[in-house]
C-alpha positions as a Markdown table, in Angstrom:
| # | Residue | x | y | z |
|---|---|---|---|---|
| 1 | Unk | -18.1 | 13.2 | 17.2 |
| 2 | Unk | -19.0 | 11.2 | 14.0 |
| 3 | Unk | -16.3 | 10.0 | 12.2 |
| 4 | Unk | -16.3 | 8.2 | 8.8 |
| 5 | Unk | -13.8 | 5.9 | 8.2 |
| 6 | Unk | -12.8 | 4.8 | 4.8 |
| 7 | Unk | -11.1 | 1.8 | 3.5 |
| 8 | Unk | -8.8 | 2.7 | 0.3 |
| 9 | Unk | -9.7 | 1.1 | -2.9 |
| 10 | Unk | -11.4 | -2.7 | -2.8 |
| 11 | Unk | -12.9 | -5.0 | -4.7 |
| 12 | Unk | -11.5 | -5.0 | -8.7 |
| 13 | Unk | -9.1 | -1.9 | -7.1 |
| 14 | Unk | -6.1 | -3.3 | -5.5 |
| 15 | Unk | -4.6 | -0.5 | -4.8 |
| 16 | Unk | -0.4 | -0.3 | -4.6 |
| 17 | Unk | 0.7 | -4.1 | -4.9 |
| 18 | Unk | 4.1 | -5.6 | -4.0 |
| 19 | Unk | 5.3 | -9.1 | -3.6 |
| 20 | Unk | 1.7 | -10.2 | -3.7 |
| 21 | Unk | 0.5 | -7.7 | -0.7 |
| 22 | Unk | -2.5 | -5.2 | -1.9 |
| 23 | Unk | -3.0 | -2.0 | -0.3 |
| 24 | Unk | -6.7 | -2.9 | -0.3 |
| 25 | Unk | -6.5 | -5.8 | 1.9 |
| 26 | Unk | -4.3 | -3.6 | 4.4 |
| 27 | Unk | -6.7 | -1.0 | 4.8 |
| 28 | Unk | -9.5 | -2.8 | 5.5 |
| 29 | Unk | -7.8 | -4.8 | 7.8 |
| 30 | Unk | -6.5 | -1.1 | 9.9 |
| 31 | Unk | -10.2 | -0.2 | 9.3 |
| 32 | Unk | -12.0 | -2.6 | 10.3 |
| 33 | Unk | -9.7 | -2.5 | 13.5 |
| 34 | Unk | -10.4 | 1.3 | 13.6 |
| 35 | Unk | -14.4 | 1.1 | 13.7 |
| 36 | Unk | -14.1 | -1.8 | 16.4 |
| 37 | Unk | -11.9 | 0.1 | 18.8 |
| 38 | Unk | -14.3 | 3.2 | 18.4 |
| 39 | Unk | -17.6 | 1.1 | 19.0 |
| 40 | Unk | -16.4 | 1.7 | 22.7 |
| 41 | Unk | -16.6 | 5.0 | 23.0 |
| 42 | Unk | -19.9 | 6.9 | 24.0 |
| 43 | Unk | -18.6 | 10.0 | 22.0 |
| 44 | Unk | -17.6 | 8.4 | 19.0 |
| 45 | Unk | -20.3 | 7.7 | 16.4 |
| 46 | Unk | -18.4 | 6.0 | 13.5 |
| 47 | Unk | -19.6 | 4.8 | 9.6 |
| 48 | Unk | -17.6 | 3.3 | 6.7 |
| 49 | Unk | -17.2 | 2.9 | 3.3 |
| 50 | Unk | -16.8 | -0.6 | 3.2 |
| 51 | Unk | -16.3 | -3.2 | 5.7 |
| 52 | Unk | -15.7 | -5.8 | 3.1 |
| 53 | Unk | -13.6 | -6.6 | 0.1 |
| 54 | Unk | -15.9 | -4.9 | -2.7 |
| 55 | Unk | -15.5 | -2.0 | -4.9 |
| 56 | Unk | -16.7 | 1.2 | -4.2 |
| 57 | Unk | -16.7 | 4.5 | -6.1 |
| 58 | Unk | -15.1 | 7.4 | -4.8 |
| 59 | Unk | -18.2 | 9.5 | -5.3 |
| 60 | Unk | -19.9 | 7.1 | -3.5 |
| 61 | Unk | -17.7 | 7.2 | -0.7 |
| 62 | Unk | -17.8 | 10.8 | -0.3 |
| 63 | Unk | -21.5 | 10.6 | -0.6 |
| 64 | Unk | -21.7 | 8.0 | 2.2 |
| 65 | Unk | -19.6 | 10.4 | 4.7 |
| 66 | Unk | -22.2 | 13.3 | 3.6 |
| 67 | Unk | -25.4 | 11.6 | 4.0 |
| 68 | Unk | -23.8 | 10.2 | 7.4 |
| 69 | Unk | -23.2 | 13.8 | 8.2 |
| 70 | Unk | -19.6 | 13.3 | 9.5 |
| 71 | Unk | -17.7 | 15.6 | 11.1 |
| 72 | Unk | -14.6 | 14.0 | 10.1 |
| 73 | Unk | -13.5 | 12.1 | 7.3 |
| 74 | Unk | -10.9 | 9.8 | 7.2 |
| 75 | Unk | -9.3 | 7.7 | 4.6 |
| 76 | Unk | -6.9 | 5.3 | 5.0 |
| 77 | Unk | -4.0 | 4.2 | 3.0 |
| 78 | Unk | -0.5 | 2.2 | 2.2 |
| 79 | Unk | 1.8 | 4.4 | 0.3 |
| 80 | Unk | 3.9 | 2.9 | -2.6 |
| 81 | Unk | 6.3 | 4.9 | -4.8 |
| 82 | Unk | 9.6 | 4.3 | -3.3 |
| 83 | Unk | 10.2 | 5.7 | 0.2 |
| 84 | Unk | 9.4 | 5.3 | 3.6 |
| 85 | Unk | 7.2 | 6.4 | 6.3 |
| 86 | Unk | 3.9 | 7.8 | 7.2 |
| 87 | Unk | 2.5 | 10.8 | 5.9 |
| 88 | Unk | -0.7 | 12.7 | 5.8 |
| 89 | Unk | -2.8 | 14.8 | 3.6 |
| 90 | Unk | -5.5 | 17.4 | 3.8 |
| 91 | Unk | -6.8 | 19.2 | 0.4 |
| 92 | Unk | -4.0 | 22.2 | -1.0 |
| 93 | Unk | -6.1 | 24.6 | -1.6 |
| 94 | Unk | -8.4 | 26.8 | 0.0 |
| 95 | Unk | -11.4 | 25.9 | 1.4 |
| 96 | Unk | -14.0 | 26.7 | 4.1 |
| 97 | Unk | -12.8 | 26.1 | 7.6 |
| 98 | Unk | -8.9 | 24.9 | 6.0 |
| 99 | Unk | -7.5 | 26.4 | 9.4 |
| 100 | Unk | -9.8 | 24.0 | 11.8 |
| 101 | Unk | -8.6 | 21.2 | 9.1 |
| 102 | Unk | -5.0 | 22.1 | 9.6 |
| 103 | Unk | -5.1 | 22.4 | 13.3 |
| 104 | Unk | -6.6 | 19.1 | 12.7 |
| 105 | Unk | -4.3 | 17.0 | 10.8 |
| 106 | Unk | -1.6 | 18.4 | 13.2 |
| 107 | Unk | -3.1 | 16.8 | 16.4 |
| 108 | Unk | -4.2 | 13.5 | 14.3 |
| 109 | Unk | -0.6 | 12.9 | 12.7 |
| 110 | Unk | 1.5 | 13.9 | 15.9 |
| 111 | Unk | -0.4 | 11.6 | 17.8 |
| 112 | Unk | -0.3 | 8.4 | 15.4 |
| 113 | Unk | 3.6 | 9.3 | 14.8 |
| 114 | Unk | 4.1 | 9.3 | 18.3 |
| 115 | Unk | 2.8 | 5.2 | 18.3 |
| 116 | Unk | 4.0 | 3.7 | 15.6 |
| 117 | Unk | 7.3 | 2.7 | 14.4 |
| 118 | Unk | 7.2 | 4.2 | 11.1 |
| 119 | Unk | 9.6 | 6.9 | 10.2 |
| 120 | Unk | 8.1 | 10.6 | 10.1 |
| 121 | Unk | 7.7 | 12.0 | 6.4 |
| 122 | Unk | 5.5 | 15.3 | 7.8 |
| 123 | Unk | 2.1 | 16.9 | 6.8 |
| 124 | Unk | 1.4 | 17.3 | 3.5 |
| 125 | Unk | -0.8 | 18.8 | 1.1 |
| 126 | Unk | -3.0 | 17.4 | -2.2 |
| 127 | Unk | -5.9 | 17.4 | -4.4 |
| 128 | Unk | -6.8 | 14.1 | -3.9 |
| 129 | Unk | -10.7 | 13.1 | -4.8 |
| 130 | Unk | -11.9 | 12.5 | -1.2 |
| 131 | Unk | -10.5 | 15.7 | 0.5 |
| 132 | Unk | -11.6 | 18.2 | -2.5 |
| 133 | Unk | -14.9 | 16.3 | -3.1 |
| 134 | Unk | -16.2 | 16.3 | 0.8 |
| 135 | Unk | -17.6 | 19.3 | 2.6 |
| 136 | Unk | -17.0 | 18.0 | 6.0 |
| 137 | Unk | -12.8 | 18.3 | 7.2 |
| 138 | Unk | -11.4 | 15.2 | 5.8 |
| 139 | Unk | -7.6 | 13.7 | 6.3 |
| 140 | Unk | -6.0 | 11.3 | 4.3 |
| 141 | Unk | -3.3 | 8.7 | 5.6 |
| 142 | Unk | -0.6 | 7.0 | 4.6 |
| 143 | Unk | 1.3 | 3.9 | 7.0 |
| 144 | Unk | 4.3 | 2.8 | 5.4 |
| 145 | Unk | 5.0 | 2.0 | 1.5 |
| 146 | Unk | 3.9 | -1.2 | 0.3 |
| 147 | Unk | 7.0 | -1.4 | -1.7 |
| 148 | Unk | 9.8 | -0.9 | 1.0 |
| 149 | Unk | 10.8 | -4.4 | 2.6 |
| 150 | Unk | 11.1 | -3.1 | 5.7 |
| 151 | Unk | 7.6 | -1.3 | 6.0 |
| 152 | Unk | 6.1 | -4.1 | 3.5 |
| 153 | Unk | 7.1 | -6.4 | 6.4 |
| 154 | Unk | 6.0 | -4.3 | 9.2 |
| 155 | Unk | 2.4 | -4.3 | 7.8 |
| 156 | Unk | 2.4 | -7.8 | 7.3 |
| 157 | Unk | 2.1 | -8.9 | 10.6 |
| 158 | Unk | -1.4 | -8.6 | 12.2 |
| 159 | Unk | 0.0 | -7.4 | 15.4 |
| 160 | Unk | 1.8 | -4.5 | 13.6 |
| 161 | Unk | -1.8 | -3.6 | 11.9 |
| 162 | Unk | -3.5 | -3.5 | 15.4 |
| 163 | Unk | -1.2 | -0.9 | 16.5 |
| 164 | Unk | -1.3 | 1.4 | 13.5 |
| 165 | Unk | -5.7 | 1.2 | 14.0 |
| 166 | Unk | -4.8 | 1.9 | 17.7 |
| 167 | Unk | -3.2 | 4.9 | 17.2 |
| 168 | Unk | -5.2 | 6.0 | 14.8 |
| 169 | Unk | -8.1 | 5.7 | 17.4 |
| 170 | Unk | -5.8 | 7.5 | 20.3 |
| 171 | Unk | -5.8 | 10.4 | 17.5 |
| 172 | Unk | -9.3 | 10.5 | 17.0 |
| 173 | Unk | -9.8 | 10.5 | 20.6 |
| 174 | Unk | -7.5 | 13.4 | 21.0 |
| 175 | Unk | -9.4 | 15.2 | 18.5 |
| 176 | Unk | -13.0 | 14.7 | 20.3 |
| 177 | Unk | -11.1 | 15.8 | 23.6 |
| 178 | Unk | -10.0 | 18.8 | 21.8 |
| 179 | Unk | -13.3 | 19.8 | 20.7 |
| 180 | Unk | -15.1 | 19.2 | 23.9 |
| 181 | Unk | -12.6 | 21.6 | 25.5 |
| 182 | Unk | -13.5 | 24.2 | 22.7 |
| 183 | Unk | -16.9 | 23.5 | 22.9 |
| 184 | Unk | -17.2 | 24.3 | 26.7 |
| 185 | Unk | -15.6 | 27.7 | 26.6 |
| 186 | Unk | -18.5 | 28.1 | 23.4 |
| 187 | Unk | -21.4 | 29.6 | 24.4 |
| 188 | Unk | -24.0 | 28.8 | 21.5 |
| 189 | Unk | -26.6 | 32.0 | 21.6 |
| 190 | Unk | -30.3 | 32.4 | 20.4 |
| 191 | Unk | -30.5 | 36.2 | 20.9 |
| 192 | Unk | -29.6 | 38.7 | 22.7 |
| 193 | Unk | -32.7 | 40.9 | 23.3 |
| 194 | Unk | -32.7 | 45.1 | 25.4 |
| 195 | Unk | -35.9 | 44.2 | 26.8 |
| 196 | Unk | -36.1 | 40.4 | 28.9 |
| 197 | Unk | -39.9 | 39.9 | 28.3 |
| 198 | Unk | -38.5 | 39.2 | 24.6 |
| 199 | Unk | -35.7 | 37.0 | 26.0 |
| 200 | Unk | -38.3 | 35.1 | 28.0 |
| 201 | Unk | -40.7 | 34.3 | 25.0 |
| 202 | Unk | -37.5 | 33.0 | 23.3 |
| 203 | Unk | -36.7 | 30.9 | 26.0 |
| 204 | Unk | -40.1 | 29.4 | 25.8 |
| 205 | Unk | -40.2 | 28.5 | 22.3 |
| 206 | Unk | -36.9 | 27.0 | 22.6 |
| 207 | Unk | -38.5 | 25.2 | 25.6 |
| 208 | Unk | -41.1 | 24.1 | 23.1 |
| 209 | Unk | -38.9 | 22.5 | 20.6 |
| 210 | Unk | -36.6 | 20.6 | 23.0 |
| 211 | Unk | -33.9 | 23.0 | 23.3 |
| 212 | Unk | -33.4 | 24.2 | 27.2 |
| 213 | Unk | -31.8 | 27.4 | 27.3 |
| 214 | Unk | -31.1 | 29.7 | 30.2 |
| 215 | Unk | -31.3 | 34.0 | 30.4 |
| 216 | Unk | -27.7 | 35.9 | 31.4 |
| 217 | Unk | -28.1 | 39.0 | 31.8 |
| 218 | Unk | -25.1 | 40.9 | 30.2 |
| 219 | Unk | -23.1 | 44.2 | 29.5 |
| 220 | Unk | -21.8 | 44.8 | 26.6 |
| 221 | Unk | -19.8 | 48.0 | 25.9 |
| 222 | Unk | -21.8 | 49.6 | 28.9 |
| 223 | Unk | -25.3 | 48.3 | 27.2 |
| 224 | Unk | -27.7 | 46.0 | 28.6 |
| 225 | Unk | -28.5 | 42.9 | 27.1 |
| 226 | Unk | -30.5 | 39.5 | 28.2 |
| 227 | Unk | -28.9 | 36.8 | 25.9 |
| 228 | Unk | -30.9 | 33.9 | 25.4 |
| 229 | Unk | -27.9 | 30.8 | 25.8 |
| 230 | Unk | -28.1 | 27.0 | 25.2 |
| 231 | Unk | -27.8 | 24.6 | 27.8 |
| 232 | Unk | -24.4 | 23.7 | 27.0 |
| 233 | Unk | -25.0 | 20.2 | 27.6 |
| 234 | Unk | -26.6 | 19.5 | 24.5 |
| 235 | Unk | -25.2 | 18.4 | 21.3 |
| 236 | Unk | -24.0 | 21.6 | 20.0 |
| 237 | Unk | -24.2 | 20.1 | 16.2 |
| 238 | Unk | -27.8 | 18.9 | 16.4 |
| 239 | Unk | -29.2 | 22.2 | 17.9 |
| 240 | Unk | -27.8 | 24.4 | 15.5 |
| 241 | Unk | -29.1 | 21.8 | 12.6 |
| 242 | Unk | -32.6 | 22.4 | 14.3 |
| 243 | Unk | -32.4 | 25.9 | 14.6 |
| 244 | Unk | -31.6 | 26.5 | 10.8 |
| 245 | Unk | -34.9 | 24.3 | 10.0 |
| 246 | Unk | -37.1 | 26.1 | 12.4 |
| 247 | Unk | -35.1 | 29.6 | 10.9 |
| 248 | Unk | -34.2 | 30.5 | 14.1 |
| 249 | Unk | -31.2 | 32.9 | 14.8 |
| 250 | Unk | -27.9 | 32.1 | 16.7 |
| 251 | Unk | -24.2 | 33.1 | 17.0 |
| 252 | Unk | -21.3 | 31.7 | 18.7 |
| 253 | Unk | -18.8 | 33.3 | 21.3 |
């Protein structure tokens, strides 16, 4: 799964401030945690907006995820405003795929609730720039206000910011677990042919391009059918990228 990770505000931005603490130096420090934890994981491909203190647009961070071609973007922040708590955000209105997002932001913010010690203030809905600005399902978080004493303190203490990145990695995890199990009861097809002579030649292009496939034969409502299915150990994403540029059918089932 490809995940892009970015680091709210930076640079000339400081983000919420209280008592001298800047939300910008927070979330690069849970950032930076998060993309070190994940450079572990063979199914976790992870990018950034910024591993540094420096200022970077937020059309440029949105740009970054897209060219990076993630399949989840998530941006990290310190809430401020006088409360208390962690909280995340997907865009409120509609958009392509909001359900997936949803289902989501559910897995993502039960599992980091369930390890850290941060009181539970709920899914929530916004128009933030990076969630209505990126075509890719994106989730914004925020761990703790900056301007509560207790939560200020909290993410004061390194230890304290290791475990928020952790959790946020166990809820990325749970997320690529979640879509493996999807993806495995998926079958990806490229055609589904009367005659198999037609299926075969299919098979043998694919073959061609470095896509193995394999022949089922199938009924379907008491017709015959020879569907033309992709080895399901392949990268479902990166097939169905190479069978739009080669204008090649498919469906999913």
């Amino acid at each position: 799964m490809r995940i892009f990770i970015d680091a709210g505000h930076g640079g000339g931005d400081p983000g919420a401030v209280s008592n001298l603490v800047k939300e910008k130096d927070l979330t690069l420090a849970i950032s930076n945690r998060i993309i070190s934890m994940c450079m572990g994981n063979p199914n976790l491909i992870v990018s950034r907006s910024r591993g540094v203190d420096q200022s970077v647009s937020l059309s440029e961070r949105v740009q970054k995820a897209e060219r990076f071609k993630a399949e989840l973007l998530l941006s990290i922040h310190i809430n401020a405003g006088g409360g208390s708590g962690f909280e995340s955000y997907i865009l409120n209105k509609m958009f392509k795929n909001k359900q997936h997002t949803e289902a989501m932001q559910t897995r993502l913010h039960r599992t980091i609730i369930d390890n850290i010690d941060f009181k539970d203030r709920g899914q929530k809905q916004a128009n933030f720039y990076m969630l209505r600005q990126s075509s890719m399902p994106a989730i914004l978080t925020e761990t703790g206000f900056i301007d509560h004493e207790q939560d200020r303190k909290k993410l004061m203490q390194d230890h304290n910011l290791t475990i928020i990145a952790r959790a946020h990695v166990k809820a990325i995890e749970a997320l690529v677990r979640e879509q493996e199990d999807t993806r495995e009861k998926e079958q990806l097809i490229s055609g589904s042919f009367r005659l198999k002579h037609h299926a075969v030649n299919r098979q043998v292009y694919l073959s061609s391009v470095g896509i193995n496939s394999e022949i089922r034969h199938q009924f379907i409502d008491q017709d015959s059918y020879y569907r033309v299915v992709i080895d399901q150990t392949l990268d479902k994403t990166w097939v169905i990228r190479k069978l739009k540029a080669l204008n090649q059918p498919y469906f999913i089932i």
